[in-house]
N, C-alpha and C positions, 0 to 999 in steps of 0.2 A: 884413740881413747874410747872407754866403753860406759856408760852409765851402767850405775847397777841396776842388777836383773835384769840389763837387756842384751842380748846374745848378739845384737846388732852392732856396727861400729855407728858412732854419728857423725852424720855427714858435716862437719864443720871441717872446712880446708884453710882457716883462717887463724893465724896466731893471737892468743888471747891478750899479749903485753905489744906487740909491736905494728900489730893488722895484717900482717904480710903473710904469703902463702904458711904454711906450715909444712906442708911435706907428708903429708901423712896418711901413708900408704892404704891403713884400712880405711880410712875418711872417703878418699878417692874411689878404691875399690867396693866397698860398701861389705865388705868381708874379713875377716880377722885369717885367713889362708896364708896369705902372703907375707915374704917380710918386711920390718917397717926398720929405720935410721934409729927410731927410740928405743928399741930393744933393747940395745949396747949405750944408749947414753944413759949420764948419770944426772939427775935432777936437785939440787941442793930444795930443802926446805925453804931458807930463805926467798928463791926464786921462784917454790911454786906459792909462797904469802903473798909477792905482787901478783898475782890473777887478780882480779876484778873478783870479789866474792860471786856474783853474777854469775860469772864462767868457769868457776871452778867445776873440771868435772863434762864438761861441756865441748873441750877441744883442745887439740896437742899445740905445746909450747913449739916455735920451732926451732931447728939446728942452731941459727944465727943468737936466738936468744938464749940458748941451752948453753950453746957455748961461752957468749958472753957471761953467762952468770957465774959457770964454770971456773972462766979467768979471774973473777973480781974476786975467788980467794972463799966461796960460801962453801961451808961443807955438804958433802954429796948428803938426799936426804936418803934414807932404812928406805 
């Protein structure tokens, strides 16, 4: 995940709904080079309004919560 205007990735490796690792390849690498799991996932709305308003913006949801929100039937968001 990138804040705006920063060309940098941020270092948060921690999932903002669950605490658990996040996966997230530029976080790790500190570079946007590489590929990341999020490219190809689909994030519904509804699942990025649970963020902590706090953290929105801040660091990648991860797989295990992408998916689940996936399943629960929310539509992917634009």
């Amino acid at each position: 995940m990138q804040a705006t205007g920063d060309p940098t990735p941020l270092r948060s490796n921690v999932c903002p709904l669950c605490g658990g690792p996040n996966g997230c390849a530029p976080a790790q690498s500190g570079t946007f080079d590489g590929p990341c799991w999020c490219t190809t996932a689909e994030f519904s709305k509804e699942l990025l309004d649970r963020v902590p308003p706090a953290e929105r913006r801040t660091a990648c949801i991860c797989r295990q919560c992408a998916t689940a929100g996936a399943r629960s039937g929310d539509e992917p968001a634009a």
